[in-house]
N, C-alpha and C positions, 0 to 999 in steps of 0.2 A: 160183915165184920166192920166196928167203928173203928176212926183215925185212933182211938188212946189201944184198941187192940193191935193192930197192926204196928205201931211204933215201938210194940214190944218184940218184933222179927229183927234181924238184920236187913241191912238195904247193902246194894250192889251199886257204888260210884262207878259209872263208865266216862273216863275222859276221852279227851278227842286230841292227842297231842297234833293233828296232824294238820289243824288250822292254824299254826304258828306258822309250817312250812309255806302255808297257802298265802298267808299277809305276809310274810318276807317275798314270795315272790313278787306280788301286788308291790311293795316298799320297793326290791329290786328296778320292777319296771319302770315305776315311778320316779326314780332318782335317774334310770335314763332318760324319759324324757325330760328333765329338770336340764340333764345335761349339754343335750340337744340343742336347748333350746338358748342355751349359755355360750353355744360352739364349741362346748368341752371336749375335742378330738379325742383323748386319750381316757375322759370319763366312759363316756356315752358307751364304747364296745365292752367297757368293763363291768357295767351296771348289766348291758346286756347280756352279758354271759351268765352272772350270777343268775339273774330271772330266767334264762330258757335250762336250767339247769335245776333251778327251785322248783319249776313247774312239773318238770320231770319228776322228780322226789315227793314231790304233793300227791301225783297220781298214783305213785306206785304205795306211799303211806295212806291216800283216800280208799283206797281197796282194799285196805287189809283191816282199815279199822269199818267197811262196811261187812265184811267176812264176821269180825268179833263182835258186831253190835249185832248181828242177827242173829248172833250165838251159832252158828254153823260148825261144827266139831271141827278141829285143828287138824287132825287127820287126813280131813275131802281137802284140804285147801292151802297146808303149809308150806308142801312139798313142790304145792304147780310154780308152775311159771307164770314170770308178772303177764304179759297175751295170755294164757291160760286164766286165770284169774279174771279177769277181765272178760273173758268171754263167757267164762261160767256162774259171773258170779250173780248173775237173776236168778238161773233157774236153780242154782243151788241154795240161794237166800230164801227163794218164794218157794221152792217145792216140800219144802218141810213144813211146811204151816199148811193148816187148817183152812181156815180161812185169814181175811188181813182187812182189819176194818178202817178206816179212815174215818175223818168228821163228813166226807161226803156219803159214808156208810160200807155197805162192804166191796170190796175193789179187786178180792180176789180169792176163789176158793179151788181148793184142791181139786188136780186136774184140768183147771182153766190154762190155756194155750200160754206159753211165757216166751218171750221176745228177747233175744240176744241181737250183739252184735254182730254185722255180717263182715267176716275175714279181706273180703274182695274190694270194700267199699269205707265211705270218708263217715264217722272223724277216724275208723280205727287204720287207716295204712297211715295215716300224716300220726296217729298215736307211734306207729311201729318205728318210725322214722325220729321223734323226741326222745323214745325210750334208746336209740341206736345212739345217737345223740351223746345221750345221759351214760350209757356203755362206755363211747370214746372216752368222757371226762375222767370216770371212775377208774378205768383199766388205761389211763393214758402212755404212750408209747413214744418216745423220740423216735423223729421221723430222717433216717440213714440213708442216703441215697447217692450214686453213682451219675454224676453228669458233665458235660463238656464244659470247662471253663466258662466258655459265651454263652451256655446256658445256664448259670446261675442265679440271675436275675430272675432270668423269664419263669424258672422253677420256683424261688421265692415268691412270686408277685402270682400265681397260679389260685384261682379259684374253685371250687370242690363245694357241690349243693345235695340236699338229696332232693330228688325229683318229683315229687308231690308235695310236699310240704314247703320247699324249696328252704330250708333250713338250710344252714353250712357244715362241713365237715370238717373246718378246719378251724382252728378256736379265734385266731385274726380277724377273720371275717363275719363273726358277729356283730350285729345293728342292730339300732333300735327295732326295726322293721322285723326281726327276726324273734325278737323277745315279745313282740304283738302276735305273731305268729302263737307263739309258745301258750301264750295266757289263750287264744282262741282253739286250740285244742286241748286244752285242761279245760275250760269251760264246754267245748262240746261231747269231750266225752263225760265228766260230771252228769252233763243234763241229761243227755240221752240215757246214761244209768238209771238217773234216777224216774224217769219217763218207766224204761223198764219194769222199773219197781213199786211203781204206781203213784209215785209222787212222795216216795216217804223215806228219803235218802237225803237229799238239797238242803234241806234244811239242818241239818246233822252239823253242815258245814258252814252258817250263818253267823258265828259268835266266836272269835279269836279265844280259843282256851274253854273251850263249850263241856260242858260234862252231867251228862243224867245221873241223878238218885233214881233208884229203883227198887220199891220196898216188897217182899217176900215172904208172902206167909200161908198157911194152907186153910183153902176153904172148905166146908162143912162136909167134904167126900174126900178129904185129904189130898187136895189137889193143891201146886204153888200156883199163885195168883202173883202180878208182876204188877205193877203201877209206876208210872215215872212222876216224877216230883220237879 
């Protein structure tokens, strides 16, 4: 079928709203260390909060628009949980295809073994700990507490990490060093997804406001044929 056939189907724009979240976090980060570097005490933890916050909401919007770009029925995947999602989403991306061709030629055919992440192991416990994170912010809670006069300070001034990521739990004590933190496990579970997925994910997420044409029309056995544009 020629281009002047095919321009006579409908095409399907797929956007990627979800690279804004990822360059605000990137801008976030970046304006802490601008801050930092200025001695801006009361910037610098403010910038960082935004970014380890951003990066949080990148990941859980990078997963759902990898769910929709694969076309994976709304059904297997609306209902999970953001760690469910994320754990399932190779093998439910890849096991519905046939095979998966790449420009290095085919990378992946039905039945061929698929690689998830392991529950026990890094980037995904420091992920479980951003997303805990990003919970605190969303669902935030005044913090009510009963204590002896002369310990008022000591309770104010109190630090609270979680322990593999060493992230903070308490929103004060965010740092620059903590929003580095952030954007390093957004980027390691990114890659390792897309590792998963044979390399055809990563780039989804390379162009601020990114969105495929995809033109649709049936070939000579009445089959839809997909091209991206």
């Amino acid at each position: 079928m020629d281009a002047e056939e095919i321009a006579r189907y409908p095409v399907v724009v797929k956007e990627n709203p979800a690279t804004y979240l990822v360059s605000d976090a990137e801008f976030a980060l970046q304006s802490a260390r601008a801050a930092r570097e200025r001695n801006e005490d009361e910037a610098t933890p403010r910038f960082a909060r935004m970014a380890i916050l951003l990066y949080a909401l990148s990941l859980e919007a990078f997963i759902s628009f990898v769910y929709e770009y694969s076309e994976v029925q709304a059904s297997i995947w609306t209902n999970l949980s953001l760690k469910d999602k994320w754990l399932r989403a190779a093998r439910e991306c890849l096991s519905s295809l046939d095979t998966l061709e790449t420009d290095d030629g085919s990378v992946y055919r039905r039945g061929d073994p698929i690689e998830t992440f392991r529950e026990d192991g890094e980037p995904f416990l420091s992920f479980l700990e951003l997303k805990q994170f990003r919970n605190r912010v969303v669902h935030l809670k005044p913090l009510f507490v009963y204590v002896n006069p002369e310990e008022v300070d000591r309770h104010l001034e109190r630090e609270e990490y979680y322990p593999i990521s060493g992230l903070p739990k308490l929103l004060q004590h965010c740092r620059l060093e903590h929003a580095e933190t952030a954007k390093e496990i957004y980027r390691a579970m990114t890659q390792e997804l897309d590792r998963q997925m044979k390399g055809t994910i990563g780039n989804l997420f390379e162009t601020e406001g990114g969105a495929w044409v995809e033109s649709i029309c049936e070939d000579d056995e009445g089959q839809d044929e997909s091209s991206a544009q």
